[in-house]
C-alpha positions in Angstrom: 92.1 101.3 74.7 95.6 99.3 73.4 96.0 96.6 75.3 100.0 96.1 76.4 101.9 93.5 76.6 103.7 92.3 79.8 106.6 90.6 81.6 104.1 88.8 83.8 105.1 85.6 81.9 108.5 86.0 82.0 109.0 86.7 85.3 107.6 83.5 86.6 109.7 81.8 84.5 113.0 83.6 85.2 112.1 82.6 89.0 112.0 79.3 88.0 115.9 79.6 86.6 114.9 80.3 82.7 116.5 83.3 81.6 117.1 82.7 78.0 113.4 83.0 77.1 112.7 83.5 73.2 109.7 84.6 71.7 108.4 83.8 68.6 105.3 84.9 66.7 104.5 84.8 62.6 103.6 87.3 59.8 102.0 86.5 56.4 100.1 83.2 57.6 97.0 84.3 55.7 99.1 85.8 52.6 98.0 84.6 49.1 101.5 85.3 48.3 105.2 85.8 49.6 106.5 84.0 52.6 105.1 83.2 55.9 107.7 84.7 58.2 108.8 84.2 62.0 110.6 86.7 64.5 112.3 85.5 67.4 113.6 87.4 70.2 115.4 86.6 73.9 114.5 90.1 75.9 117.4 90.1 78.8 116.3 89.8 82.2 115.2 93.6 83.2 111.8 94.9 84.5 112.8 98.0 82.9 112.5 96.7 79.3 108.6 97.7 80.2 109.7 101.4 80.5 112.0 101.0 77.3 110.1 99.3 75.1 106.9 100.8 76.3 105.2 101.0 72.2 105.7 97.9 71.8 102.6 95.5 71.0 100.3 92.9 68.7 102.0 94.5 65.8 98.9 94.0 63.7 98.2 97.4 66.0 100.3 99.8 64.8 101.4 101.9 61.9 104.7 100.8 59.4 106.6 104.0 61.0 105.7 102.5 65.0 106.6 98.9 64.0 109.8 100.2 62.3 110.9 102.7 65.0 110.0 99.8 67.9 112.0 97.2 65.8 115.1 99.4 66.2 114.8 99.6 69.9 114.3 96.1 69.9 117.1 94.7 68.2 118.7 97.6 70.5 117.6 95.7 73.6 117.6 92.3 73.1 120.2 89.3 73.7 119.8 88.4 70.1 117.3 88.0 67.9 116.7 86.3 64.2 114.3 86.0 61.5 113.5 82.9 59.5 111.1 82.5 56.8 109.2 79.7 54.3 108.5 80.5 50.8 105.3 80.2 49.0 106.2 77.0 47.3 107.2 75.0 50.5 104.1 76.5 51.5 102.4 74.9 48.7 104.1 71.9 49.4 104.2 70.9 52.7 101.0 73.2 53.7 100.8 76.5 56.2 100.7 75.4 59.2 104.3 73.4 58.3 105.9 75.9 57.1 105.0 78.2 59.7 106.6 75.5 62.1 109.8 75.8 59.7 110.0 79.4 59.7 110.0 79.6 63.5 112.5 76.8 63.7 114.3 78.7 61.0 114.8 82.0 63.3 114.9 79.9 67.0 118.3 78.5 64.8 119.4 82.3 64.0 119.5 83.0 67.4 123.5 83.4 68.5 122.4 82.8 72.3 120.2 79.2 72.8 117.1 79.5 74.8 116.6 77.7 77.4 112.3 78.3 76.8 110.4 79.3 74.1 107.3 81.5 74.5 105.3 81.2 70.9 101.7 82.9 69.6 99.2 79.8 68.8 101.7 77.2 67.4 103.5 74.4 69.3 106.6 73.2 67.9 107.5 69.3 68.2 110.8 68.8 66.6 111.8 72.0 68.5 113.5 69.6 71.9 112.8 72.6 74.3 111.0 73.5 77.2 108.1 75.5 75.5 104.4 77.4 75.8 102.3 78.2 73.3 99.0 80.6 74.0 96.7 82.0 72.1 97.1 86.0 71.2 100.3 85.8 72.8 101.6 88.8 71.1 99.0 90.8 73.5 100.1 88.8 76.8 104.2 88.5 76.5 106.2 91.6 75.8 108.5 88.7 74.2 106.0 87.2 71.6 104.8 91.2 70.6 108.7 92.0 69.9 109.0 88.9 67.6 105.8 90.1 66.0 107.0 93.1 64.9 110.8 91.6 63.9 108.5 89.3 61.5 106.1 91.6 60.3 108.6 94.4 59.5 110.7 91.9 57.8 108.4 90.6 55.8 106.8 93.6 54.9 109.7 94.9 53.9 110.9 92.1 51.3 107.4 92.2 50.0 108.2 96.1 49.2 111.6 95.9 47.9 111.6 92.4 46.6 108.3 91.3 45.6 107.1 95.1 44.1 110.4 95.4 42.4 110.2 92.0 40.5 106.2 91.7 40.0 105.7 95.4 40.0 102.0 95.2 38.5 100.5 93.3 41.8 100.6 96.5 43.7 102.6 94.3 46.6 104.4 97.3 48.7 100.3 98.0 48.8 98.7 95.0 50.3 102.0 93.1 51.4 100.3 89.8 49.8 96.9 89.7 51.6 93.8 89.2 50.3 92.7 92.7 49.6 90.3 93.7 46.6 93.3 95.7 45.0 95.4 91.9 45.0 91.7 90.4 44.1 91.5 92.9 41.2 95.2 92.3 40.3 94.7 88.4 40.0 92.0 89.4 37.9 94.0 91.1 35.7 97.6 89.7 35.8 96.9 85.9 37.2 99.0 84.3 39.9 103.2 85.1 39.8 105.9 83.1 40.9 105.4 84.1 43.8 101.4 83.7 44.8 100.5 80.1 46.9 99.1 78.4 44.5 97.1 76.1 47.2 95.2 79.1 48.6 91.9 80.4 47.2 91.6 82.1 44.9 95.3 81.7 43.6 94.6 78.1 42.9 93.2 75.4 45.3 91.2 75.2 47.8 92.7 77.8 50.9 94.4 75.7 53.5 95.3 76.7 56.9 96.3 73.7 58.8 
């Protein structure tokens, strides 16, 4: 059985007098290649967004067509929202878990509405100066942190379609979106790293950092 994510978070804090909550969650942390990408999204105060936005979860759980119809309603439904991404070579050069931090700062900027609290999947941010909780497999808990999933994987997999495929058509990347499948194994074989593979994760190059 799906698990589905709630308001259960959001409601205590809207009682406590936060009603600008954003949430923020990552896709392509693990990538070989491409950009790690964040989603950020403030849900308006409404109990009902549970009947609305009822398909919406950890968007590693569904199909491209769910995540793409969901996104709609989401964007729909939602104060505002943004997307911010890091490239592979700020990747390289400042490491993941930094640029994952830069991405998310990069959409919590986007936003057109500031939040007054941030609700983010695993990573804290300490340049962010806001009132903020981060939780493991948030995506699963907040209804939130799963709509920002699904803004930053269906972003990302999308640029990695028409972008990426398009100019490095012979890495099969509207296939395996960057990830470490055999297929990108087999390709790296073949081809060797593009401009746009992390050269600091193995087996592109270096040894595979994650924090």
């Amino acid at each position: 059985m799906i698990e589905k994510p709630s308001l259960n978070i959001e409601k205590a804090l809207w009682e406590q007098g936060f009603f600008y909550i954003a949430g923020i969650d990552e896709a392509g942390r693990g990538a070989w290649a491409g950009p790690v990408t964040a989603g950020a999204a403030i849900l308006p105060v409404d109990d009902e967004l549970l009947i609305f936005l009822d398909g919406v979860r950890d968007s590693k759980q569904m199909t491209s067509a769910e995540r793409e119809q969901m996104a709609l309603l989401i964007m729909e439904s939602a104060v505002c929202w943004a997307v911010g991404s890091a490239d592979n070579h700020e990747i390289d050069r400042i490491g993941i878990l930094p640029a994952t931090r830069l991405a998310m700062e990069r959409a919590i900027s986007g936003l057109s509405v500031t939040p007054d609290y941030l609700l983010i999947d695993y990573v804290f941010l300490p340049r962010v100066m806001l009132p903020q909780k981060s939780m493991p497999k948030g995506d699963i808990h907040s209804l939130s942190i799963a709509a920002a999933s699904i803004l930053a994987k269906g972003s990302r997999d999308r640029w990695m379609t028409e972008v990426a495929a398009v100019d490095f058509p012979q890495y099969g990347f509207e296939k395996h979106k960057g990830y470490g499948t055999q297929l990108h194994q087999d390709c790296l074989a073949t081809f060797g790293p593009c401009a746009l593979h992390r050269q600091s994760f193995k087996p592109v190059g270096g040894e595979r950092t994650l924090f």
